[in-house]
C-alpha positions, 0 to 999 in steps of 0.5 A: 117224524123227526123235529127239527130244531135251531141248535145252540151253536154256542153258551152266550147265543140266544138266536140265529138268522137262517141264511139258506135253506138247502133243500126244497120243500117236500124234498127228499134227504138223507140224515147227515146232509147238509139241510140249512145254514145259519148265521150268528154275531160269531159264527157261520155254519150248515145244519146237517138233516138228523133223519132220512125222509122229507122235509117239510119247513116251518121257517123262512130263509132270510129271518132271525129266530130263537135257538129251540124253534122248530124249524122243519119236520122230516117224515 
């Protein structure tokens, strides 16, 4: 199983709001493919999956959360 974390895009960036989540649920992805996209005051950009396998999420499209947060767990 591979943690998926909200990376820290840049030094003064405590959070992100996660604007589309790319895959579905219980999918299958590849490591490299564009898992989701986040969005914050100074930057926009897709999160890339860090493992092959399925993704389960544990956030919501649409919400702000803090850099760190788990955000899915591929297995």
């Amino acid at each position: 199983m591979t943690d998926v974390r909200l990376p820290k895009p840049g030094d003064a960036i405590t959070e992100a709001e996660i604007t589309q989540l790319l895959v579905e649920d219980g999918a299958t992805v590849s490591e490299g493919d564009p898992l989701y996209s986040i969005a914050t005051d100074k930057v926009e950009m897709d999160i890339e999956a860090p493992a092959s396998g399925t993704v389960s999420w544990k956030i919501e499209e649409g919400r702000t959360y803090d850099i760190g947060v788990l955000v899915a767990v591929i297995s």
